[in-house]
C-alpha positions as CSV (number, residue, x, y, z in Angstrom):
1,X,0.0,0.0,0.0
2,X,1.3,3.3,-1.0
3,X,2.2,5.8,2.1
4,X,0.4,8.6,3.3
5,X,1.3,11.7,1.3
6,X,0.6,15.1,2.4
7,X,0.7,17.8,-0.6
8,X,1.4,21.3,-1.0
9,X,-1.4,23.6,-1.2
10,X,-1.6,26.1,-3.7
11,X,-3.7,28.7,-2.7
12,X,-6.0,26.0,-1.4
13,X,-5.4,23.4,-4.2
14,X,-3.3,20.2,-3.3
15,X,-0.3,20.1,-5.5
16,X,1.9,16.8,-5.3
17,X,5.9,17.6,-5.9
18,X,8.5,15.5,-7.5
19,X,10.4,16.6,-4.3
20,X,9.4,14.9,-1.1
21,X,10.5,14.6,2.7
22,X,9.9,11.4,4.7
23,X,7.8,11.9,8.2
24,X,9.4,8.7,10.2
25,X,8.0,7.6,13.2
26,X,10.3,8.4,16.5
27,X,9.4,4.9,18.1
28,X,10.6,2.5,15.8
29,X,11.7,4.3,12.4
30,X,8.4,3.3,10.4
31,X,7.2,5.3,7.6
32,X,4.3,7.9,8.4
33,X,3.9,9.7,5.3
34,X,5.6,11.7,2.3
35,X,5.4,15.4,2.5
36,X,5.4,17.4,-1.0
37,X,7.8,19.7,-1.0
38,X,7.8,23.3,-2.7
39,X,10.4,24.6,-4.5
40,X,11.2,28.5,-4.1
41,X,10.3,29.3,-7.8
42,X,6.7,27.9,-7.1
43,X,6.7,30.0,-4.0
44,X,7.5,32.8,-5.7
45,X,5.8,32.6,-8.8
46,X,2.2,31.7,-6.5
47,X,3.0,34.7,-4.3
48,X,2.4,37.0,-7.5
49,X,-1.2,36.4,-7.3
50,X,-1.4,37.9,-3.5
51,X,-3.9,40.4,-4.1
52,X,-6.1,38.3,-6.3
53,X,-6.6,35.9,-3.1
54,X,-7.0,38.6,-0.8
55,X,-9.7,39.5,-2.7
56,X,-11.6,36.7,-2.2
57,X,-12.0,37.3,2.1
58,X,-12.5,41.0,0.9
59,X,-15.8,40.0,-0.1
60,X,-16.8,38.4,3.1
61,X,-17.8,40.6,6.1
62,X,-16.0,40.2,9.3
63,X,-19.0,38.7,11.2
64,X,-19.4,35.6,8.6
65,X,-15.8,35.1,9.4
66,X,-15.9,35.1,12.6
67,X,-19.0,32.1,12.0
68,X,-16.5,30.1,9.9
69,X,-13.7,30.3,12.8
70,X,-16.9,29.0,15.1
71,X,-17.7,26.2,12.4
72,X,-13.7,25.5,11.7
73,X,-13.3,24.7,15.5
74,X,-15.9,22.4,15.9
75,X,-14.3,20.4,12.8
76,X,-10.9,20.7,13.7
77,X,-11.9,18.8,16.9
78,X,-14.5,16.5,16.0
79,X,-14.7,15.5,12.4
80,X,-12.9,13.1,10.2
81,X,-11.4,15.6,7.3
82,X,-9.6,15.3,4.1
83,X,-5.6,14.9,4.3
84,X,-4.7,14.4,1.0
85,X,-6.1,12.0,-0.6
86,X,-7.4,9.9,2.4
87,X,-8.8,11.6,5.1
88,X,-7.8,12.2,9.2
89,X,-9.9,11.1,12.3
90,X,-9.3,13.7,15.6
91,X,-7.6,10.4,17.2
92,X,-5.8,9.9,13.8
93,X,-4.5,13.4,14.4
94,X,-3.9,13.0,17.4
95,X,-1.1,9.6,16.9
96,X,0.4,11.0,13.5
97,X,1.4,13.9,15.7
98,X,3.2,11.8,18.4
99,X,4.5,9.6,16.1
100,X,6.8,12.4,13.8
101,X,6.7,15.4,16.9
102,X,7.5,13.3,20.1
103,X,4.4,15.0,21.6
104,X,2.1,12.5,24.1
105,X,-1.1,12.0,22.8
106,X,-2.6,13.3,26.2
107,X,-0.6,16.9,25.4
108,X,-1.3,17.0,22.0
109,X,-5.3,16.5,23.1
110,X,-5.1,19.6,25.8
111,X,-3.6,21.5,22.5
112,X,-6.1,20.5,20.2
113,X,-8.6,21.8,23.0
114,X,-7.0,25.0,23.3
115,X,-7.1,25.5,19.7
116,X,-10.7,24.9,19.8
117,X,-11.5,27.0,22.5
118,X,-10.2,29.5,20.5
119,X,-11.6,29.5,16.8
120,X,-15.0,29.5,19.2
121,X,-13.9,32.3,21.3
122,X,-12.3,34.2,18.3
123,X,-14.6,37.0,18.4
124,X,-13.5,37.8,22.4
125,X,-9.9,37.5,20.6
126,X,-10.2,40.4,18.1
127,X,-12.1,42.4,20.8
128,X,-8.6,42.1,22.6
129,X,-6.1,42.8,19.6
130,X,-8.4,45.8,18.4
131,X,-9.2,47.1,21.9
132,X,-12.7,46.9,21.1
133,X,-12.8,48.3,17.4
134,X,-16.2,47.9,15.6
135,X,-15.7,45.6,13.2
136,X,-17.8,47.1,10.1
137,X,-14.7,49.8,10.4
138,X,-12.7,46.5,8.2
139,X,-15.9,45.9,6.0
140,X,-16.3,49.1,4.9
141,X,-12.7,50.5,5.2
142,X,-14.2,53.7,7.6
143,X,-16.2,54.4,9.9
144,X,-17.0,55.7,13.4
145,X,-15.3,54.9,16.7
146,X,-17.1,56.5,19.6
147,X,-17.8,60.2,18.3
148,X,-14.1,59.8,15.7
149,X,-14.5,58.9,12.2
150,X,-11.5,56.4,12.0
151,X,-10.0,54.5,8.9
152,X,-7.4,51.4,8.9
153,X,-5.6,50.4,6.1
154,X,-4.4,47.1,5.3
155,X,-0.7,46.7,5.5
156,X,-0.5,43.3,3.1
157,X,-2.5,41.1,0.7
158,X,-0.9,37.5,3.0
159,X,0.7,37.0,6.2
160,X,3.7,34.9,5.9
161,X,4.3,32.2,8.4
162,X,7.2,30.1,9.3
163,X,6.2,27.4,11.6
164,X,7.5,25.5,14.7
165,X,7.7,21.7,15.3
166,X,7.7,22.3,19.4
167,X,3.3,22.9,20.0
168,X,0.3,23.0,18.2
169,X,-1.0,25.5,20.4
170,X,1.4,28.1,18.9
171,X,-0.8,28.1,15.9
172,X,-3.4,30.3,17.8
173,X,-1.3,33.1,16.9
174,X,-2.0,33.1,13.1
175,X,-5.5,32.2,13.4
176,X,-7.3,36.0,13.8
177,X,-5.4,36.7,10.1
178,X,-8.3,34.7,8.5
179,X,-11.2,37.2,9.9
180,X,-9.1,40.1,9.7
181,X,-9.2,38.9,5.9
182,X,-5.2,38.6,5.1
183,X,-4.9,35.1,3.7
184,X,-2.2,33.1,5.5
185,X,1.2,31.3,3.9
186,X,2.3,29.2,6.1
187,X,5.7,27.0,5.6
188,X,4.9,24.3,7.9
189,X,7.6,23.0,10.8
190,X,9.4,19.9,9.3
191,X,7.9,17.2,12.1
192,X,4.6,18.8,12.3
193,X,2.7,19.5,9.2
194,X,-0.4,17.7,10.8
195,X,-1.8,21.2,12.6
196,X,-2.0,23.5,10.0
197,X,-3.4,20.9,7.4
198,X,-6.1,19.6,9.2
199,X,-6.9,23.6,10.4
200,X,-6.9,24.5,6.5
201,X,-9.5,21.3,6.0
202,X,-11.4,22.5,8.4
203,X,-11.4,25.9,7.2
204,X,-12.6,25.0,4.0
205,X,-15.5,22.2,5.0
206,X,-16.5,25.6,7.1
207,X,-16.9,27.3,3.8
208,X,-13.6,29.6,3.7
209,X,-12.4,30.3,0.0
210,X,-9.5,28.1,-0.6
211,X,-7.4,31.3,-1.5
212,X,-7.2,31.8,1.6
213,X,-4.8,29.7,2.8
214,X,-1.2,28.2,1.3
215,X,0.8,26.7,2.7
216,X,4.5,25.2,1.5
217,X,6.5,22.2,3.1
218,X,9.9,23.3,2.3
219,X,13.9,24.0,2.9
220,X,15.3,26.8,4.5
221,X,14.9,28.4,0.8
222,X,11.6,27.9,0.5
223,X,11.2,29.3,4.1
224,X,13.3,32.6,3.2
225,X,11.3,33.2,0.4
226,X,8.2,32.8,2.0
227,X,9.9,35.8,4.9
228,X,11.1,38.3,1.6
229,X,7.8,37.9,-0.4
230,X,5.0,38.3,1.7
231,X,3.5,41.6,2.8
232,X,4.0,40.7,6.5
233,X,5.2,37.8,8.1
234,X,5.7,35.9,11.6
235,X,9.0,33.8,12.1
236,X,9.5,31.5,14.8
237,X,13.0,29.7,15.7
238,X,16.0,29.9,18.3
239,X,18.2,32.4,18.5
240,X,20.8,31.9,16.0
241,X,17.7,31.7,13.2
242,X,15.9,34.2,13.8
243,X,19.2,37.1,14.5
244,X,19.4,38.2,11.1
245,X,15.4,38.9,11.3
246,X,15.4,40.9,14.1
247,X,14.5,44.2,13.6
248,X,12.5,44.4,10.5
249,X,9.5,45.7,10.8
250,X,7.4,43.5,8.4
251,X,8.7,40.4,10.3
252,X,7.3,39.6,13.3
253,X,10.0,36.9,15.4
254,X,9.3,34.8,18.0
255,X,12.5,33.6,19.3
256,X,13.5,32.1,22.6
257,X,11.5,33.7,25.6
258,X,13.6,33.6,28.7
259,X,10.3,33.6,31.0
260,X,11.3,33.8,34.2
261,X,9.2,33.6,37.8
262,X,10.1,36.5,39.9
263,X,9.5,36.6,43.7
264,X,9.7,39.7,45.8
265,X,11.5,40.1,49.3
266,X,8.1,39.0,51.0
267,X,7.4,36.3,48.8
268,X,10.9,34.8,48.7
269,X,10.6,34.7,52.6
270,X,7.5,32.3,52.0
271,X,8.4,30.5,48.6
272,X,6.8,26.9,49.7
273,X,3.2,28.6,49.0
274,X,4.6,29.8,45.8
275,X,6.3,26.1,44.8
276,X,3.4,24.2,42.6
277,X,3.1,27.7,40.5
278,X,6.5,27.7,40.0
279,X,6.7,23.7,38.8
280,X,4.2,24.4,36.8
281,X,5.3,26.9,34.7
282,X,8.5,25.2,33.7
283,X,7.0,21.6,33.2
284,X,3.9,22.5,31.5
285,X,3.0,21.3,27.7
286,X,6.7,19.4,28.7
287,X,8.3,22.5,28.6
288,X,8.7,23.3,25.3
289,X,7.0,26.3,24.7
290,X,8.7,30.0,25.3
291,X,6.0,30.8,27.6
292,X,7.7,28.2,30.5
293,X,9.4,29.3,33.2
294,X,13.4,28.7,32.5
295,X,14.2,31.0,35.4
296,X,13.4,31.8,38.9
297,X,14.9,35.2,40.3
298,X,14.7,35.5,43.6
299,X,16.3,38.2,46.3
300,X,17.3,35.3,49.0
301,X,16.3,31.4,49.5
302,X,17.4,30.2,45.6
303,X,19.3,27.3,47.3
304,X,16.6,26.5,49.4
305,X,13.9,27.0,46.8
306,X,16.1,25.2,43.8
307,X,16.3,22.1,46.3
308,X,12.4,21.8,46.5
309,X,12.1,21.9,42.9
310,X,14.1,19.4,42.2
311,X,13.0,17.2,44.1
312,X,9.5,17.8,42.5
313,X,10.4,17.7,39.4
314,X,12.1,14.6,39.7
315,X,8.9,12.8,40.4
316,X,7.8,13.4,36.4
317,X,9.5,10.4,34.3
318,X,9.9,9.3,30.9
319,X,6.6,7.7,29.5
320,X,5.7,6.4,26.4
321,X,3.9,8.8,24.0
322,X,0.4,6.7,24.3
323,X,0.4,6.9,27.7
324,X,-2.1,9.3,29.7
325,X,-0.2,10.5,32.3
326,X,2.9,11.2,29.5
327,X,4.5,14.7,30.9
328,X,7.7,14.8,29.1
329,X,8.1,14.7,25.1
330,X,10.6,12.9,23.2
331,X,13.2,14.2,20.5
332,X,12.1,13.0,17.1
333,X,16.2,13.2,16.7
334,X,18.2,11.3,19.8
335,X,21.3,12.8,18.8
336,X,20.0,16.4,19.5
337,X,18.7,15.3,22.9
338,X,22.4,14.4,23.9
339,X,24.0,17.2,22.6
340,X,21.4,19.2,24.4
341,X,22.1,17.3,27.8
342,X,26.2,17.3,26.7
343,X,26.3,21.3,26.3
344,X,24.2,22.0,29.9
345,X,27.2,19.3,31.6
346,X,29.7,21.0,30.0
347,X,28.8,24.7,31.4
348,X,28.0,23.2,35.1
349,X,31.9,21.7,34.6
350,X,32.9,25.1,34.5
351,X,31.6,25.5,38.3
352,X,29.5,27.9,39.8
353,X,26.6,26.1,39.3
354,X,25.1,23.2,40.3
355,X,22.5,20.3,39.1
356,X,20.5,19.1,41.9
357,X,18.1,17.1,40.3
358,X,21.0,14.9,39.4
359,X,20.6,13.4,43.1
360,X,17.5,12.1,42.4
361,X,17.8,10.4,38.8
362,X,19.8,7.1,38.4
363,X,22.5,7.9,35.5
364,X,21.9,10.7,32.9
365,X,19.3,13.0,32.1
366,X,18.7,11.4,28.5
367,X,16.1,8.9,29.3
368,X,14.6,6.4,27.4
369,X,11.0,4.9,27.0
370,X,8.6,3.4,24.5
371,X,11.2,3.5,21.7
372,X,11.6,7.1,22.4
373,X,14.6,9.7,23.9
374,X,13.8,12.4,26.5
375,X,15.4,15.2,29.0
376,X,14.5,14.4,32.2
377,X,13.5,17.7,34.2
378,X,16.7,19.8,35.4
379,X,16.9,22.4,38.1
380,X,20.3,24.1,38.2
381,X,20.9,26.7,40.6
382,X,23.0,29.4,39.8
383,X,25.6,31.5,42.1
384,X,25.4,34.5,40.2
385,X,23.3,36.1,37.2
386,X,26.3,36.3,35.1
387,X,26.6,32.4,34.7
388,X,25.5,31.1,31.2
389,X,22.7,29.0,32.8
390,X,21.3,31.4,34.5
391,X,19.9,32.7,30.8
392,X,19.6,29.6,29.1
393,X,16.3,28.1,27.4
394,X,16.2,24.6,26.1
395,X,13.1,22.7,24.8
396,X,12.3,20.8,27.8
397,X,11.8,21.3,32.0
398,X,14.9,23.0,32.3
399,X,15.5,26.0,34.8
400,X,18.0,27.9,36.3
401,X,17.0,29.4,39.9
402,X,19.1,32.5,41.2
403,X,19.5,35.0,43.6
404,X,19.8,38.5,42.9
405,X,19.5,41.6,45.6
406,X,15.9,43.2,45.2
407,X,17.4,46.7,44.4
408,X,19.9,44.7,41.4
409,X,17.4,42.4,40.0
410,X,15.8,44.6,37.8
411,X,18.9,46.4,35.6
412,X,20.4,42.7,35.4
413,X,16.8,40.7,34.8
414,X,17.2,40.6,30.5
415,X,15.2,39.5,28.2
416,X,12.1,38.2,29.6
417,X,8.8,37.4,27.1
418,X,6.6,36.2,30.1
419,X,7.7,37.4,34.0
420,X,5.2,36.0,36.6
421,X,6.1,39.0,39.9
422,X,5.2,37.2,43.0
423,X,5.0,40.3,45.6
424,X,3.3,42.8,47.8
425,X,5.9,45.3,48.0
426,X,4.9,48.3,45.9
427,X,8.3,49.3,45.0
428,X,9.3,46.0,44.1
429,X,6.0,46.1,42.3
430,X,6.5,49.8,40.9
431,X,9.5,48.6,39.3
432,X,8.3,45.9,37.7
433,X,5.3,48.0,36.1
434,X,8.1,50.1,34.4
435,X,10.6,47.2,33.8
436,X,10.9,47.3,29.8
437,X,12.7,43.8,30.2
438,X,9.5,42.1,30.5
439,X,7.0,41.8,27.3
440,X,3.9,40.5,29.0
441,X,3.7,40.7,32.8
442,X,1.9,38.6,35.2
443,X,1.4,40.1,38.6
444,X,0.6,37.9,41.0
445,X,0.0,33.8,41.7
446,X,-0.3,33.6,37.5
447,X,1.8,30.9,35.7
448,X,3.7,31.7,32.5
449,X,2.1,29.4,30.7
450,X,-1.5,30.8,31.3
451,X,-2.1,33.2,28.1
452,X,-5.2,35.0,28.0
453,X,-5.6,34.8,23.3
454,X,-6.9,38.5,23.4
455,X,-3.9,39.9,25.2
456,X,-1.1,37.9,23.0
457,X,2.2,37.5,24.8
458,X,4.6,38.4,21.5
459,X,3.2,41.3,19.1
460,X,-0.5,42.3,18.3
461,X,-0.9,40.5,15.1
462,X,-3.8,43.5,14.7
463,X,-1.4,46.3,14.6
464,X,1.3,44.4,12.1
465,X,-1.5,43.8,9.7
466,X,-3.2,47.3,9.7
467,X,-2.3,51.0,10.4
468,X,-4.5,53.8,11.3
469,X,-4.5,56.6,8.9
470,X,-5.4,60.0,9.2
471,X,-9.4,60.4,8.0
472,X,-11.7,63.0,7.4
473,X,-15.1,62.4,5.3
474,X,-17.5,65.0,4.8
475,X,-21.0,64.2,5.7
C-alpha cells in the first residue's frame, strides 16, 4: 500500500511535488507519510497572485468570518477531514502527531482543546487585539469609533508564516489573520505539518475560499522566500535563526523567551506557597514552549527554593507517548537530545553552578521509553546572574534558579517574554510596572504558561496587519 502523502497547497489546491520529505515515526523508524515539498520558484511565482486571493476574504464581512472560525473549531476537533487523498480522524490526528513530533497523545489533546476553544472564542480575541474596534470599520474601510470617524488600512495582501515543530498550540497566533481577511502562507515545521493541514481542512468544509490559505513544506529556501515575499510575516526559531530577522519591521519573530518567575522580598521569605506555580510553569505542555518558566529570580532562598524543585520535578518520568499521564516529550532526533544534555554538563563543569536534580535520577538526564529519547527535568541553581545557565532556554523542563539583591534584579533581569512577579511590595511592584525587560507581565500567583488569546504574549498580530491613517469624510 502506497504511504500517506501530504501535498502542497496552492492557494487551497493540493499540488503533489517531485520533491518529497519522509515523516518517520520516533518509536521505531516506520514510515508515516511523504510530504510534498515546494520549490522557491513555485513560492514565488504563486506569491504574484497575493492580491487576487485577498480579494476573495475582501468579499466576506467580518462577522461571517468570525461564524466560519466557530464552524472551523468544531471540525478541527471532532470530524474526520480530508488529508490528502485519504482523510484524518481527531484520534488519527492526534497519533500521526506523536508519532513524527515526540508529543504525548494526552498533550497534543489539551492543545487540540485549546485550539478549539479559540476558533469558538475568536470573536472575544479580536475584541482584545483591536481594543474593542467595531468591526464594520474592516468591512467598509471607515467608519466611526465613539464620536471619531477612524480608517485602517491594510498593511498586506498575506501574512507569511514560518512554523514550529515544538506545540500545536502556537498556531493560535495566526488564526485571527483569517477574519481580519489577510490570507495566510504558512511554511509548515518539518515534524509537524499535521496542525496546519487539518486547520486549513477544516477551514474550507467551514466554507472559507481556498485562496485563503497556502501553505508550502519546504527547505530553508523555501522558508526565506516565503519571509522576503509576503506583505508581513511571523517567524518562529531559536536564536541563531531568527538574529538576522530581528529588527524588521514587516517580520514579526518569535524567538527564545527567557520567562522567568520572579519573587519579591516578601514572597521569597514564603516561597513553599509559591512552589506548585512555580513547577508548573517550567513543566507544563513538557516544557517546550517559550511561555515556561526557564528562570526563577529571587532576592534570597534560591538554594533553598532550587532544592524543593528538584526534588519535584524529579517525580515526572519518561513515558511512552500513548500513555495518559505522558509529561515529558521525546526528540524526534536522539542525537540532538544528547548534545542538548552534553552542552548543559559542560557549562556546570565550568563550576559555579550546580545540578540538583541529578541526586534524584539514576544515570543521565537522556532517558529512554517506549522506543523514544527524552530530558528528564533539570533544576540548576545558579551563584550569580552572570553564569551562562542562568539565561539559558532549552526545549524541555529545564530551569536555572538564582538569587539577585531586590534593588539589582531589575537592571540585570534581560530579556524576559513572560515574567510572573510574585509580591506585595509596591516598589518591588513599581518597578516591575516600568521594567521594559519584561514583554507580557503577570502580577501575582499567575503561571507563565497561562495566556489570556486577546492579550497575546509576543506582538499584536492587529497592529502588524493594519495602520490607522489619518481620515476626514465630509458628511
Amino acid at each position: 500500500m502506497a504511504p500517506l502523502h501530504v501535498p502542497v497547497l496552492r492557494a487551497g489546491r493540493p499540488y503533489r511535488s517531485l520533491q518529497v520529505a519522509e515523516l518517520h515515526d520516533v518509536r521505531d523508524g516506520a514510515l508515516v507519510a511523504e510530504v510534498s515539498q515546494a520549490i522557491p520558484g513555485v513560492i514565488a511565482r504563486d506569491l504574484g497572485r497575493a492580491a487576487e486571493n485577498q480579494a476573495k476574504l475582501e468579499e466576506r464581512t467580518v462577522a461571517d468570518l468570525l461564524l466560519v472560525c466557530r464552524r472551523a473549531g468544531e471540525l478541527f476537533g471532532e470530524a474526520e477531514l480530508p488529508l490528502g487523498e485519504a482523510t484524518q480522524t481527531p484520534e488519527q490526528y492526534l497519533e500521526q502527531l506523536a508519532a513524527t513530533s515526540g508529543m504525548p497523545i494526552a498533550m497534543g489533546r489539551r492543545n487540540m482543546e485549546k485550539i478549539t476553544g479559540v476558533l469558538a472564542g475568536m470573536e472575544h480575541v479580536l475584541g482584545g487585539l483591536t481594543r474593542g474596534l467595531d468591526y464594520t470599520v474592516l468591512d467598509g474601510g471607515y467608519g466611526t469609533w465613539g464620536n471619531r470617524q477612524i480608517s485602517y488600512q491594510r498593511q498586506s495582501d498575506n501574512l507569511g508564516a514560518v512554523l514550529p515543530n515544538n506545540s500545536p498550540g502556537v498556531h493560535n497566533l495566526w488564526l485571527p489573520a483569517i477574519p481580519f481577511k489577510v490570507p495566510l502562507v504558512l511554511r509548515p515545521g518539518s515534524a509537524e505539518p499535521w496542525t496546519p493541514y487539518r486547520l486549513a481542512a477544516a477551514f474550507f468544509e467551514a466554507g472559507l475560499p481556498r485562496e485563503a490559505f497556502s501553505l508550502y513544506p519546504s527547505d530553508y529556501g523555501g522558508a526565506t522566500e516565503i519571509l522576503l515575499r509576503t506583505g508581513r510575516s511571523m517567524f518562529f526559531g531559536d536564536a541563531s535563526t531568527v538574529r538576522g530577522w530581528q529588527g524588521q519591521g514587516k517580520v514579526q519573530v518569535h524567538g527564545p523567551g527567557w520567562s522567568k518567575v520572579i519573587l519579591g522580598p516578601d514572597a521569597a521569605e514564603d516561597w513553599r506557597r509559591h512552589l506548585d506555580l512555580v513547577a508548573s510553569s517550567v513543566a507544563a505542555n513538557g516544557g517546550r514552549s517559550c511561555i515556561n518558566a526557564s528562570g526563577v529570580w529571587t532576592p534570597s532562598q534560591a538554594r533553598e527554593i532550587a532544592e524543593a524543585l528538584a526534588e519535584k520535578l524529579a517525580s515526572i518520568v519518561a513515558r511512552p507517548l500513548d500513555d495518559p499521564a505522558a509529561e515529558l516529550a521525546a526528540f524526534p532526533d536522539p542525537e540532538i537530545a544528547r548534545r542538548i544534555s552534553d552542552l548543559v554538563d559542560s557549562q556546570l563543569a565550568a563550576g559555579g553552578a550546580e545540578d540538583l536534580t541529578a541526586k534524584y535520577r539514576e544515570g543521565s538526564r537522556v532517558a529512554e521509553a517506549g522506543g523514544c529519547t527524552f530530558l528528564l527535568p533539570t533544576v540548576v541553581w545558579c551563584e550569580s546572574p552572570e553564569h551562562p545557565l542562568a539565561q539559558a532556554e532549552y526545549v524541555f523542563p529545564f530551569v536555572s534558579v538564582v538569587e539577585v539583591p531586590d534593588l539589582e534584579l531589575w537592571d540585570r533581569l534581560g530579556p524576559t517574554l513572560v515574567g510572573t512577579v510574585i509580591s506585595e511590595d509596591r516598589f518591588f511592584v513599581n518597578r516591575a510596572l516600568t521594567s521594559r525587560a519584561i514583554d507580557r507581565l503577570n502580577l501575582g500567583a499567575v503561571p507563565t504558561y497561562q495566556i489570556s488569546w486577546d492579550q497575546p504574549h509576543e506582538g499584536n498580530l492587529f497592529d502588524h496587519l493594519y495602520q490607522q491613517r489619518a481620515f476626514q469624510r465630509v458628511a
